[in-house]
Every structure is written in C-alpha cells, then in structure tokens.
C-alpha positions as CSV (number, residue, x, y, z in Angstrom):
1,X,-7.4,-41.8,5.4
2,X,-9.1,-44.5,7.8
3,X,-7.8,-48.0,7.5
4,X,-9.8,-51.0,7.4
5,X,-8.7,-53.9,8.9
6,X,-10.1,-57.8,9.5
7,X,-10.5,-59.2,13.0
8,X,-11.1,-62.5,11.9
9,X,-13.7,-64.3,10.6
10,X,-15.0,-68.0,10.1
11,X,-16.7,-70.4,7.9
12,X,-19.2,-73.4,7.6
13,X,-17.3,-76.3,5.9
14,X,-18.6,-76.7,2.6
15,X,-20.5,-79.5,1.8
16,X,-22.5,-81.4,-0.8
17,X,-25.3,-80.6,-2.7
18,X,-28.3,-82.5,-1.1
19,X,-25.6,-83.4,1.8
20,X,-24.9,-82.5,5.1
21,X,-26.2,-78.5,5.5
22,X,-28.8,-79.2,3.2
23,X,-31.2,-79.3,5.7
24,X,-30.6,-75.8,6.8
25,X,-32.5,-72.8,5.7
26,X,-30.2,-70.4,3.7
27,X,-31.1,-66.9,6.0
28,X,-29.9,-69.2,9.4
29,X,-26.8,-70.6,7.4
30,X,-25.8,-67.1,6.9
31,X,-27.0,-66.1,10.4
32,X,-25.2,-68.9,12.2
33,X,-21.9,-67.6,10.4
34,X,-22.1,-64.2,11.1
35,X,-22.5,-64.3,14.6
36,X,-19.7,-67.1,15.1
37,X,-17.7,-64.9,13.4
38,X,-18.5,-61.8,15.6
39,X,-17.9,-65.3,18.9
40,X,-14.6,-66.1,17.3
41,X,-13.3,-62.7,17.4
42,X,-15.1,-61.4,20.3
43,X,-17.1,-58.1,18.9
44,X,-20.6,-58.0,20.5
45,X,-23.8,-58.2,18.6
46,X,-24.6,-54.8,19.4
47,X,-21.1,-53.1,18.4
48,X,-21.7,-54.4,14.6
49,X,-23.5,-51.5,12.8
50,X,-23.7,-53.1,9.5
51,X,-23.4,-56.3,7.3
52,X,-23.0,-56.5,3.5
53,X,-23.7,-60.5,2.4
54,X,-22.8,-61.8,-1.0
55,X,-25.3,-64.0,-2.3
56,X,-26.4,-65.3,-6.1
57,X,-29.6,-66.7,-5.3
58,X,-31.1,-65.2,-2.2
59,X,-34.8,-65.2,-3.4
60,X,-35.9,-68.5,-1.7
61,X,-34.6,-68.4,1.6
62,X,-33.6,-64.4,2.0
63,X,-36.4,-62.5,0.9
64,X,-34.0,-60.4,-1.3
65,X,-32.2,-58.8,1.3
66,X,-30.4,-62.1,3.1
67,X,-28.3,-59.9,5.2
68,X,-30.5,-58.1,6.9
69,X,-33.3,-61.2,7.5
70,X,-30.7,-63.4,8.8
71,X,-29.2,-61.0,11.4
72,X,-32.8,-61.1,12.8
73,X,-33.3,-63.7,12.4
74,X,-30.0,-65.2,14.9
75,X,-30.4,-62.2,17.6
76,X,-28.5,-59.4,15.9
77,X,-30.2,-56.5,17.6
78,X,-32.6,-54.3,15.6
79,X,-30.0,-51.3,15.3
80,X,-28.2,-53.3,12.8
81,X,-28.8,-52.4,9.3
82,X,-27.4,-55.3,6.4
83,X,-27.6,-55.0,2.4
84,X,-26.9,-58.0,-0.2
85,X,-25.5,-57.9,-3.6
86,X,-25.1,-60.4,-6.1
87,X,-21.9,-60.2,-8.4
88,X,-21.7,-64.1,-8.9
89,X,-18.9,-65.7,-8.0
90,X,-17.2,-62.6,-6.3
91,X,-20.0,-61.6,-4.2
92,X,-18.9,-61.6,-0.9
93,X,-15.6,-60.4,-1.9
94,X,-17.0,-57.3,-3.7
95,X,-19.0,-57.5,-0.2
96,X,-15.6,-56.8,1.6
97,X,-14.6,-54.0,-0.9
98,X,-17.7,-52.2,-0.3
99,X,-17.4,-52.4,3.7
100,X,-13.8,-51.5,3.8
101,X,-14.9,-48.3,1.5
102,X,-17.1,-47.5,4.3
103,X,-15.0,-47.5,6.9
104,X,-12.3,-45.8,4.9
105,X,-14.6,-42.8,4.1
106,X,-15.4,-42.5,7.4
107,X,-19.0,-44.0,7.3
108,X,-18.7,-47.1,9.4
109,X,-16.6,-48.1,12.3
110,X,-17.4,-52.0,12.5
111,X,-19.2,-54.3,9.9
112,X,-19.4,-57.7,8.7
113,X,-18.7,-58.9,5.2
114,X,-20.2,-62.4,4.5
115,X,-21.7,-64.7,1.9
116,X,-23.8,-67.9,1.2
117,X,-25.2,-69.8,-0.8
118,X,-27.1,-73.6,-0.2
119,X,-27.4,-74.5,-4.3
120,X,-29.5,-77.5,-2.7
121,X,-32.3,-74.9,-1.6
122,X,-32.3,-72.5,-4.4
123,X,-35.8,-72.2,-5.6
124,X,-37.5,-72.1,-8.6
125,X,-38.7,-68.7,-10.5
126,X,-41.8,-68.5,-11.8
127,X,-42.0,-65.5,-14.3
128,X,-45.2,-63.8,-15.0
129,X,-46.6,-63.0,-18.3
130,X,-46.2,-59.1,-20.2
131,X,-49.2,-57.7,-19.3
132,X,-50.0,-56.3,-15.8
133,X,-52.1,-58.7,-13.9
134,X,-52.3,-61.4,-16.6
135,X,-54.8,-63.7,-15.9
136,X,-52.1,-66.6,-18.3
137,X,-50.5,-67.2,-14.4
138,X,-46.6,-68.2,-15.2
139,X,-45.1,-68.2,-18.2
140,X,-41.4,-69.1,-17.7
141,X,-39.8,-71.2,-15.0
142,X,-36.1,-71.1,-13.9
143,X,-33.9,-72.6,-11.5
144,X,-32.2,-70.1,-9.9
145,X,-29.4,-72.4,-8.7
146,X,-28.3,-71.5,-12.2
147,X,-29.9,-68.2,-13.1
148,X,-29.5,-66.4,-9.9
149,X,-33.0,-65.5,-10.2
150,X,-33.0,-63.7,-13.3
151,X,-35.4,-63.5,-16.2
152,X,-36.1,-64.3,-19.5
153,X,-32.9,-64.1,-21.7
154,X,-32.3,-60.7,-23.2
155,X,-32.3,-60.9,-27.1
156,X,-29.3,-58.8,-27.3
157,X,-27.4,-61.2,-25.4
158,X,-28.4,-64.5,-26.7
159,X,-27.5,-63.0,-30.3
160,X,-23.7,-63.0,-28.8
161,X,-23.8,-66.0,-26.8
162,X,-23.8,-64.2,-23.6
163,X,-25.6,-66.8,-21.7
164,X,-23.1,-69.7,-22.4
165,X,-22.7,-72.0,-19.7
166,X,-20.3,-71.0,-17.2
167,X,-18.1,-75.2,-18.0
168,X,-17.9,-73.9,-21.4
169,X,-16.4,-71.1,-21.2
170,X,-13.7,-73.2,-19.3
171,X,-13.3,-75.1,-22.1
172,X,-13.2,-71.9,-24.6
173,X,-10.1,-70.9,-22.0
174,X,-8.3,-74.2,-22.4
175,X,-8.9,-73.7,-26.4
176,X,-7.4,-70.2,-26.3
177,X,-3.4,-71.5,-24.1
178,X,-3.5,-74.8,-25.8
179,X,-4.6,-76.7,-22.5
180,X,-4.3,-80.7,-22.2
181,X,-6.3,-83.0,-20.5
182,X,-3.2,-83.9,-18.6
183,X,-2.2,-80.4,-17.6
184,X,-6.0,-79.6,-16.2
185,X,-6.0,-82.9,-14.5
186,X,-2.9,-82.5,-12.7
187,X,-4.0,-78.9,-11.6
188,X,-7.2,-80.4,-10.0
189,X,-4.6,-83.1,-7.9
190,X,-2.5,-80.2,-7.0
191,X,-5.5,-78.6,-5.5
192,X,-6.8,-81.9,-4.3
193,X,-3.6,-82.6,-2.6
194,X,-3.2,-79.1,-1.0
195,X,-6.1,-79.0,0.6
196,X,-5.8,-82.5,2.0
197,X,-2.3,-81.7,3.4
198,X,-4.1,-78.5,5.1
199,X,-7.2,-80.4,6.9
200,X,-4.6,-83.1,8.3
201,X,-1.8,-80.3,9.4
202,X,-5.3,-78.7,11.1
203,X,-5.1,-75.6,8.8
204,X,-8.8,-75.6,8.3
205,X,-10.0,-76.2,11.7
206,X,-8.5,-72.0,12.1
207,X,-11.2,-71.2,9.5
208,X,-14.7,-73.9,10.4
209,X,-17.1,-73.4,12.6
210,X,-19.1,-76.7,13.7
211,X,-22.4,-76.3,12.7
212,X,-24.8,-78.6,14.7
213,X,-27.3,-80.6,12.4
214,X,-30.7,-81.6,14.0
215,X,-32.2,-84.9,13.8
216,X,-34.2,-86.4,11.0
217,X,-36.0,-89.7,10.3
218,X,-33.0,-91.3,8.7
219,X,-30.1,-89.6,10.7
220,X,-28.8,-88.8,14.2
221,X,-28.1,-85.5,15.4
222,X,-24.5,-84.8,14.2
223,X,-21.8,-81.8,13.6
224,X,-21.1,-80.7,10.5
225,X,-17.1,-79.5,11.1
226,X,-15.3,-80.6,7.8
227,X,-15.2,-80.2,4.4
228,X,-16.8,-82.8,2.2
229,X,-14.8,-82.6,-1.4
230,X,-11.3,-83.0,-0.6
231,X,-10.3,-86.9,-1.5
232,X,-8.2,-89.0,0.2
233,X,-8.0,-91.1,-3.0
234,X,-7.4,-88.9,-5.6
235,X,-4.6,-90.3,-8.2
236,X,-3.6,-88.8,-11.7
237,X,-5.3,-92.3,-12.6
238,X,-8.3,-91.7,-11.3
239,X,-9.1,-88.3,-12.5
240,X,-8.1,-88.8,-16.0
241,X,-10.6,-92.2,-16.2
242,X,-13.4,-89.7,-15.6
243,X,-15.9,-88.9,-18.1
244,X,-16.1,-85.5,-20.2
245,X,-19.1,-83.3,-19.4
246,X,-21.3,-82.6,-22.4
247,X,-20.3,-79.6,-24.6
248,X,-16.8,-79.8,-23.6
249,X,-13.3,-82.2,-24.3
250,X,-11.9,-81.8,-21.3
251,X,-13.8,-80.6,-18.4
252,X,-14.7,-83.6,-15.9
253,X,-16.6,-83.4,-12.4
254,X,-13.2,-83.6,-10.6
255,X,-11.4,-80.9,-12.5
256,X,-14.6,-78.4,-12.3
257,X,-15.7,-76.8,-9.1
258,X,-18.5,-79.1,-7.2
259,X,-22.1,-78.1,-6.4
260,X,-21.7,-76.9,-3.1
261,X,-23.8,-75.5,0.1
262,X,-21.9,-72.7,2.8
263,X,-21.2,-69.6,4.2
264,X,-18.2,-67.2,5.5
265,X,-18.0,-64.3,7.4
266,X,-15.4,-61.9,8.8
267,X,-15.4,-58.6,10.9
268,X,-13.9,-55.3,9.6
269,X,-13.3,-52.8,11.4
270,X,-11.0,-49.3,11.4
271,X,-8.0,-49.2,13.4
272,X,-9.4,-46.9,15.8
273,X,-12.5,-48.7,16.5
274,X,-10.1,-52.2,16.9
275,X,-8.2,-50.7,19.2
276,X,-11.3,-49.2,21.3
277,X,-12.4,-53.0,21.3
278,X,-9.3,-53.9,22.3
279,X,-9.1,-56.5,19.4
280,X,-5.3,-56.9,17.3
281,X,-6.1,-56.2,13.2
282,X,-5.5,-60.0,11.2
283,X,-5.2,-58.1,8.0
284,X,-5.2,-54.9,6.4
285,X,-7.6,-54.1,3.0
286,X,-5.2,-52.6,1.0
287,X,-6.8,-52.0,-2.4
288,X,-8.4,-53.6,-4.9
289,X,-9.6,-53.6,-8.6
290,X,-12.7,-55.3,-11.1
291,X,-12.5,-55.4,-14.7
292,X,-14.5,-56.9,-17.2
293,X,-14.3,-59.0,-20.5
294,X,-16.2,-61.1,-22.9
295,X,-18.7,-63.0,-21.1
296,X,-17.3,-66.2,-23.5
297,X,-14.0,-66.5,-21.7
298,X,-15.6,-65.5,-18.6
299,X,-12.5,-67.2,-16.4
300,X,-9.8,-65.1,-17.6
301,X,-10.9,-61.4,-16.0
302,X,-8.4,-62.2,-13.0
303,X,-5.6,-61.6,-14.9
304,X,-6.4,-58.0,-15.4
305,X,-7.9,-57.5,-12.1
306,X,-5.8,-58.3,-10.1
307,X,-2.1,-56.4,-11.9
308,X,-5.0,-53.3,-11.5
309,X,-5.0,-54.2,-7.6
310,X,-1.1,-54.9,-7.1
311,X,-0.3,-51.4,-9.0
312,X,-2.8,-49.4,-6.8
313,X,-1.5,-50.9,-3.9
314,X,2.2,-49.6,-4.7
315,X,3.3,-53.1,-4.8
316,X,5.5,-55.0,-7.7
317,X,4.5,-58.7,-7.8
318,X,7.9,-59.8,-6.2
319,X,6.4,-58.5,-2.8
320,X,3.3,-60.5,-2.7
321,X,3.9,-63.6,-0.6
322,X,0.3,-65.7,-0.9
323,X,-1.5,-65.4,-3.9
324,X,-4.9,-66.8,-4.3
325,X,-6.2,-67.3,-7.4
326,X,-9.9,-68.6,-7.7
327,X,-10.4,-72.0,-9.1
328,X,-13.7,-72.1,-11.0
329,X,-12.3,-75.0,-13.2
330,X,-8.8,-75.9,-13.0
331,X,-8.5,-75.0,-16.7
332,X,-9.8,-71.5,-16.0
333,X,-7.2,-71.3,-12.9
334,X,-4.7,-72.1,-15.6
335,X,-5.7,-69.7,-18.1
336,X,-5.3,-66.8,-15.3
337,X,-1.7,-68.3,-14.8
338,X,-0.7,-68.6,-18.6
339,X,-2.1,-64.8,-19.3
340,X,-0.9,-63.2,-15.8
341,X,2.9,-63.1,-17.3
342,X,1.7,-61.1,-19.9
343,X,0.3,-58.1,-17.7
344,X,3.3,-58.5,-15.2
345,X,5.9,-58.0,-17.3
346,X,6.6,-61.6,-17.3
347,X,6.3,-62.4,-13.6
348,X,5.4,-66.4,-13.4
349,X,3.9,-66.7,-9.4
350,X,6.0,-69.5,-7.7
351,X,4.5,-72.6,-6.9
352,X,4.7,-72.0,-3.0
353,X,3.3,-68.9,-2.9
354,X,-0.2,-70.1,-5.0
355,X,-2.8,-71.0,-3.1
356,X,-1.1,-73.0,-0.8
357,X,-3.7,-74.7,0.9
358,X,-5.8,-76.1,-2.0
359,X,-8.5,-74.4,-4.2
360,X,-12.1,-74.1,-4.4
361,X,-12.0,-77.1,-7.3
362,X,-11.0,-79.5,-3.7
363,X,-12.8,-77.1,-1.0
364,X,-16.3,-76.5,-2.8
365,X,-17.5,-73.1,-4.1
366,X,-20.7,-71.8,-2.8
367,X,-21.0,-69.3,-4.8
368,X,-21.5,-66.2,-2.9
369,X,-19.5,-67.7,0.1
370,X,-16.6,-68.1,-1.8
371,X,-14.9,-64.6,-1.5
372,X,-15.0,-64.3,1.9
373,X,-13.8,-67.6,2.5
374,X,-10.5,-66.1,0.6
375,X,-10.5,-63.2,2.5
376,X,-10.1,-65.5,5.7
377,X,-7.9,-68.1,4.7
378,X,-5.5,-65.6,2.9
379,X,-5.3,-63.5,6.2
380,X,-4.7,-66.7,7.9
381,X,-1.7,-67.6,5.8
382,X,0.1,-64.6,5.8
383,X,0.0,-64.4,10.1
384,X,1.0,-68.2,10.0
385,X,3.8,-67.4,7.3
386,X,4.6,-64.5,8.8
387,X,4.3,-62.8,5.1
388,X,3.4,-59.7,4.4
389,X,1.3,-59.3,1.3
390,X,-1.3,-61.4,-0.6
391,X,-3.5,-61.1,-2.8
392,X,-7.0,-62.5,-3.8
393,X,-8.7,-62.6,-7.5
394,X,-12.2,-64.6,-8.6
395,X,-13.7,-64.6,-12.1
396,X,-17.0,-64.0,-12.7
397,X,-19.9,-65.4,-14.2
398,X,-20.5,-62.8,-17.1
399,X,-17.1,-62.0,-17.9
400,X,-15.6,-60.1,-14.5
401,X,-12.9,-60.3,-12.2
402,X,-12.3,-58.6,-8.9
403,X,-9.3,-58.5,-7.0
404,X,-8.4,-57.7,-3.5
405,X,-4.8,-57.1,-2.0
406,X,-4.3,-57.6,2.3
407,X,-1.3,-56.7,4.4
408,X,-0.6,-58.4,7.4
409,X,0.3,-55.5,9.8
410,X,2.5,-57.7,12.3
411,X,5.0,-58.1,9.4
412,X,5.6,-54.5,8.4
C-alpha cells in the first residue's frame, strides 16, 4: 500500500477574538496559510492537486466550500480541486485522515490538509420559514460562531439534552472523576507554562507564519507573528481568583479554551511523489480511529479513540513518545487522562511525553484549525526529539473523538 507522509506545514498565530487577524476575511486567512505552507516546504502551486480544509462555520466568508474559494482566491491555479468538512473541533484533522486515505488508495499523489476558523467573522443565519417561498421573511436567527450554521434544534435532540453547551459538558466531566477546582487550575498553568517555555526556546517560530496586517484608522501596519493567549503572568493565584462561568462550579475563562481567530496547513504527499519532488517526509500517517459517545460528556471520546488508533497501528502505548491530547477545557483534558488508564490496561502517559509544548487552553483553539495545528507541531516534536511515535486525539462537539498516530521515519 502507498504511504502518506507530511512535508511540513505552517500556521497563523492564533489570536483574539476581535484582535489582531480579525480584520482578515476567513477565505484569505485560509488562502494565506495554504500557500505558505506549500513556500515553507517548497511544493509549487501547480504540483498540489487537491485541498481538504476543516472549517465549523465557513458560510460567511467561504461560500460553503472554503477550500476551494480560498485557493482562488490566493493564486492556486484552476486545476486544483478543494472540499471542506465540518466535524467541529476535529475538522482539519479528520481533513488529514481523509487526504492520507487518498493517497494511500492510490487516488492522489500531493494534497493539502488545512483548517480555519476567524470566530470574530462568523456570521449570522437567518432561517426561513416552512413553506416554500414564505412571504413571513426570517424566522430564526443564529450565530454561527456557536451553531456552525445549523438550524433550528431537532426535537429529538432537545428531549435528551443534546444541544448542551459545549463548558458544560466540561463541567459534567469534572462531576463524573471527582475533579477540584485546584486540580483543573493547575492543569491550565501546566499548559500556560508549557507553551510559554516553547515561544521563548523559539519552538513556535518552526510552526508561524507572519501574517502582514494592513492599515486601519486606529492602527499602523504591523505583523501578526505570535500567539496572543499564552501569559507571562499566570500564577496558581491568579487563576483560582477568577470567576466561575454560569452553569458551571468550576470552569473559568483561564482554564477553558479562549475564543480564538486562525488557520494551519500542511502538505501530504506519498513517498513516491516526495521523492520525485525531491522533498525529505516530516512524518508518516500511520493510522487513526473516531468513536462516538453521549453528546453530554462530549470531552471524553479521546479516550476511546485514540487506544482504537494505537492498536491499528501495531503499537502498545509504551512506544508512543509525544502524545497530544486536545485541551478543550483543562477539566475535559483531565477527564481523557483519568479514563485512558482504563482502556490501556493501566497505562498512565508520563508527564514529558504530554503535550510538551503547551495546549490549546494557552495556544487558542480556532476551531477548525485546531487539528492541523497538531498535526504540525506533533511532527515537529518527534524530528526535534528524535522520537519515533506520537499520537494526536481531539473531542468533539456532539460527543466524538478522532485520533491520529505519525511516525517520524528518520527514527526507524
């Protein structure tokens, strides 16, 4: 069977809601990334043949298909087709699954595998009444920053609480292990410090891509080349004099993932056609997994997802070097760790190997950016480490996980 490997990739740095890339349409976001990805690694524009783009909410800015308006949008020629899919939080990673199983059936030589997501410019949808043509105009209104552009609820699913918010079910996680304050707290100044101790050691600058920011009335033209949530300043003190969100006990703003605008994008190509570019693989795809639970501890579907994607790989856990484990709350991160001994025989990860360079609760989580963004600092890690396995698994918004295992060929 084919192989798919990743060149290399990069990423915007991620950056507040109403902040620094919030001036930027969604489609060029993307579009910017994708071709500084193809720059970083040195594939041509014209060598690419297709792009698969994660994105929750691409209705305002993407026309529905983000992928393929924002390669034409940046000069990608016309030759090359793109497709977007939306499976929340793990969008761009289930983007990566599905161009690795293109190139490993033989389908597709080169691709990209990206996702974006600028919460400041998700728009607002304006649902139309039952009957075809109503004259009533708009019904319903939603902000798709939080919808992801869907409709009305479905009965069904409001009679089981489907639809709970997405901090809630963080909280229903901490219920379920017994989770403190203190404990959730100290996971977000783990993160918090791990990802400070990577942007001063110049970890992140492997990953970012400046992104130039024009002029306005009020500000300069400027760069955009760092990421805006990590905190100098953070203390246990600090965190735990923070406010509760509503509907919770324990979830604050710094131990919950911010609202955040970016994009990420990496090449993927089959050994043959890497080698015809002359181009030396980062990582290997090796397998990976999804699996689904109730929507109400929507956080927890890693744990499943990713033993399904260690087994298929032929691996035990004791061989994976770098895990990273998606933080969409710290108590959620922690409620992957408490129930992942239970499906791996009672393997606990150590400390050095998780996440090593901070999580998304420090970096920022734009949402269908986020997966990618693994994908690229995971490969990253394992070269610099000189490891040979990792592994990759984000919850889902709805009650799924996905799970993705890479090799580092210039350790085997």
């Amino acid at each position: 069977m084919t192989e798919a490997y990743v060149l290399g990739g990069v990423r915007t740095p991620f950056t507040r809601y109403g902040g620094t890339l919030s001036g930027i349409r969604t489609d060029e976001l993307l579009g910017m990334t994708m071709k500084g990805a193809c720059e970083r690694v040195g594939v041509p524009l014209d060598a690419i043949e297709d792009i698969v783009a994660g994105c929750v909410n691409p209705a305002h800015e993407g026309m529905g298909d983000i992928a393929r308006w924002a390669a034409l949008a940046v000069g990608f020629p016309d030759t090359v087709a793109g497709a977007t899919l939306n499976r929340y939080c793990g969008s761009s990673l289930s983007a990566l699954v599905s161009v690795s199983h293109s190139i490993k059936a033989g389908d597709l030589g080169v691709g990209i595998a990206c996702g974006v997501e600028s919460m400041s410019r998700s728009g607002w949808a304006l649902m139309k009444g039952e009957a075809p043509f109503s004259p009533r105009g708009p019904v319903l209104m939603l902000d798709t920053m939080w919808s992801g552009a869907g409709g009305p609820p479905n009965p069904v699913l409001l009679a089981r609480n489907a639809y709970i918010g997405m901090i809630e079910t963080a909280q229903n996680v901490a219920d379920r292990y017994s989770l403190t304050r203190k404990e959730i707290d100290a996971f977000a100044l783990r993160s918090q410090q791990h990802a400070k101790a990577a942007r001063d050691r110049g970890r992140f600058a492997k990953e970012i891509m400046t992104v130039p920011i024009p002029a306005t009335k009020k500000t300069p033209a400027r760069v955009a080349e760092h990421d805006e949530f990590i905190r100098d300043d953070t203390t246990a003190e600090t965190l735990a004099a923070l406010p509760v969100q509503p509907g919770t006990t324990q979830m604050t703003a710094a131990n919950s993932t911010p609202l955040t605008d970016g994009a990420s994008a990496v090449v993927v190509a089959s050994g043959e056609k890497a080698a015809e570019l002359g181009l030396e693989p980062l990582a290997r795809v090796v397998s990976s997994a999804v699996y689904g639970i109730d929507p109400l501890i929507m956080g927890l579907a890693p744990a499943w997802a990713i033993p399904m994607a260690i087994r298929r790989a032929g691996l035990k856990p004791e061989q994976i070097d770098v895990w990273e484990v998606h933080e969409a709350f710290s108590a959620q991160a922690l409620g992957v760790l408490r129930e992942l001994p239970n499906q791996l025989d009672g393997f606990v990860i150590p400390d050095d190997k998780l996440t090593p360079n901070g999580g998304a609760v420090a970096i920022g989580h734009p949402f269908g950016a986020t997966g990618t963004r693994y994908v690229l600092t995971l490969a990253t890690e394992l070269q610099e480490r000189g490891a040979r396995y990792g592994v990759i698994g984000v919850c889902i918004g709805s009650g799924q996980g996905v799970a993705v295992v890479l090799e580092n060929p210039s350790a085997t």
